[in-house]
C-alpha positions, -999 to +999 in steps of 0.1 A: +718+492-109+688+502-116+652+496-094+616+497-099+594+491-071+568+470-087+544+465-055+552+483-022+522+464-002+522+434+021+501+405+013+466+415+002+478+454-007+463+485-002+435+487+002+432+451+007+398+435-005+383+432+027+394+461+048+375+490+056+405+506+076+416+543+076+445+537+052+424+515+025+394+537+027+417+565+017+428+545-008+399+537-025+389+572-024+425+584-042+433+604-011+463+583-006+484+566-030+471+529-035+495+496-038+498+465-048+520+432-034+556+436-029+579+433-057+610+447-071+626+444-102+661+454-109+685+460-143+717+471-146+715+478-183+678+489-184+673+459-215+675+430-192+656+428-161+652+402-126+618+402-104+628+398-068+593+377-054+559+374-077+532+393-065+499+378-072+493+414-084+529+408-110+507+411-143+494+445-137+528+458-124+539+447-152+518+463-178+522+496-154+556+492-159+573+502-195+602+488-190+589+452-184+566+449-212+570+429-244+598+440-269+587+413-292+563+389-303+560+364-269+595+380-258+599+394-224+630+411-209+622+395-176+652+375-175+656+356-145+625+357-113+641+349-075+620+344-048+630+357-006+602+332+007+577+307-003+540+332+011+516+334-012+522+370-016+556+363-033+549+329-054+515+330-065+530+355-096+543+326-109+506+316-122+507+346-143+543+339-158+528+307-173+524+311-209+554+299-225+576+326-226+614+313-213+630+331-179+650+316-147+634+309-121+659+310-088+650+300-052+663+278-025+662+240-022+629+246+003+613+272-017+618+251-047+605+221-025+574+239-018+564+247-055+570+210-064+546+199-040+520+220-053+511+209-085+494+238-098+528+251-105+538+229-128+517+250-155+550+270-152+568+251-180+600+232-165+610+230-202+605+265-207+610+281-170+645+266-163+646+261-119+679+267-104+682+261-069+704+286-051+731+275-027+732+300+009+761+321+006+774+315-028+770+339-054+751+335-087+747+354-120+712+367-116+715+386-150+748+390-167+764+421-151+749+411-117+759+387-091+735+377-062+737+361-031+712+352-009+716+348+030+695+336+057+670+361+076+652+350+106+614+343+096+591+312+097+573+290+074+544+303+049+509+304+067+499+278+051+525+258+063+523+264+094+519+238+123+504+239+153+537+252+172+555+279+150+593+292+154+592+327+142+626+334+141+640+306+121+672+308+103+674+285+070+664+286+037+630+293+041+633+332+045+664+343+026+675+383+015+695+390-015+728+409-020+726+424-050+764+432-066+767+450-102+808+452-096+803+493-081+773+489-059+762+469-034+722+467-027+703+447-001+668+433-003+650+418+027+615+420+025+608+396+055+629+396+091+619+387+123+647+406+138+676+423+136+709+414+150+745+416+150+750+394+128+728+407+104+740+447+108+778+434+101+766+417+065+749+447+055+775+468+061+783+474+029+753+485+015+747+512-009+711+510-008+686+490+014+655+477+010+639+467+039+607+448+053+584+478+066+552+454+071+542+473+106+546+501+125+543+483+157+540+451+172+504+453+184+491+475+155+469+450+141+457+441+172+450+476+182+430+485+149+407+451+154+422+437+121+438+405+131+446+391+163+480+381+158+514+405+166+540+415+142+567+395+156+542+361+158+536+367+114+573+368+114+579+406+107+600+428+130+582+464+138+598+498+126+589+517+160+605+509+192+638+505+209+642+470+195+624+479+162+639+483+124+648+519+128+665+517+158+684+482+152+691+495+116+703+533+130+740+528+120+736+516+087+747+547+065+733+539+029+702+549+012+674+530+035+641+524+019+610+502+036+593+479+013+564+453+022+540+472+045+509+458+058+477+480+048+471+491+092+508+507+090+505+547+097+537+553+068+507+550+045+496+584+054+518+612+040+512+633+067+514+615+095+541+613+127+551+583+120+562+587+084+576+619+099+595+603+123+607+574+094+619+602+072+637+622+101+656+587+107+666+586+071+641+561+058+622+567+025+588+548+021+584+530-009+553+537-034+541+517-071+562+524-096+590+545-076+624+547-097+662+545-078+693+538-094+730+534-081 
């Protein structure tokens, strides 16, 4: 297998449009490395290739991206597209994938449910954009050589779906990762979790390679740096730090453990800093634009 991180950033990137934090103001200035929304695309023969979520941000990637442009007139080797969630972050890409060119388009019944409710995605063809809805736990040919399944993760509902009570760890088909399976490797992507548990450590034991939802340092971090008033765990996104935090929970997991979808406040931004430090020293490698990894 063969990965490209299209976007490393959480919703609204880095530096996000509105944000005049540390991290994006060294962004802007080139001082750090900046990023768009999270995406990943993955090939196992370097021809054929599957987008895991559609950034908003998915036509730029693309064109940064050699691998994913044009070989043809109007002929893309984006196979197939599957989406982990139904944010705006990870299905507004879809817009961009409008203009006639064929691919498959995979998601659960509720993911699927929410695009068909929204009629600005039917300008993604149904004649030309073939929908598959995706059955929990059963695998799927995501591109020829590669089998997926996808599994249940414990988020919540898109923002904008939200009500006015909201269960943050639910477990359904709303929030889903993928096991990615190319007959020698196993790989794991779970850009969104609430939390880790048991249940969740024993399915990803055999993973070769992880990717991992990195969205915040801490639970309070964007309550600490004035930017939102809302903790990590209440947006659905389990913290790296702490004793119940992604790099403790995920400790025993020996494979190649990379964190993907981090929020534009989160410290890993900074090359230099102790917490990225600390990350590293745990085994963890921080994902940036355009990073290659193969298995």
């Amino acid at each position: 297998m063969r990965f490209i991180v299209l976007g490393a950033a959480a919703g609204g990137g880095l530096p996000q449009w509105n944000c005049g934090c540390a991290n994006c103001n060294d962004a802007r200035s080139g001082l750090i490395p900046a990023a768009t929304q999270s995406s990943l695309a993955v090939s196992v023969d370097g021809k054929s290739w599957a987008v895991l979520n559609a950034s908003p941000d998915i036509r730029m990637q693309m064109q940064a991206v050699s691998p994913l442009g044009p070989i043809a007139l109007r002929h893309s080797p984006v196979a197939s597209v599957l989406l982990t969630n139904g944010d705006i972050d990870h299905v507004a890409g879809l817009l961009s994938l409008r203009e006639q060119t064929p691919f498959q388009l995979f998601a659960t019944g509720d993911i699927h449910t929410v695009l068909a409710e929204n009629r600005i995605f039917d300008a993604v063809n149904r004649d030309v954009v073939s929908r598959h809805s995706i059955t929990l736990e059963a695998p799927f040919a995501l591109l020829d050589t590669l089998q997926a399944t996808v599994f249940p993760v414990p988020g919540k509902v898109p923002l904008y779906m939200e009500g006015d009570s909201v269960q943050t760890d639910l477990v359904g088909e709303q929030t889903v990762g993928v096991r990615l399976d190319d007959g020698e490797h196993v790989a794991y992507y779970i850009p969104g979790c609430a939390l880790v548990d048991d249940s969740l450590r024993a399915r990803i034991a055999d993973a070769d390679m992880l990717f991992f939802d990195g969205t915040l340092w801490d639970d309070q971090e964007m309550i600490r740096s004035g930017t939102g008033v809302k903790t990590g765990r209440r947006m659905g996104h389990i913290p790296m730090s702490g004793p119940d935090g992604s790099i403790a929970e995920l400790a025993d997991v020996m494979c190649r453990k990379t964190f993907i979808h981090m929020n534009n406040t989160n410290p890993v931004w900074q090359p230099n800093s102790p917490e990225r430090a600390f990350a590293e020293a745990q085994g963890w490698k921080v994902a940036q634009d355009g990073q290659e990894l193969s298995l």
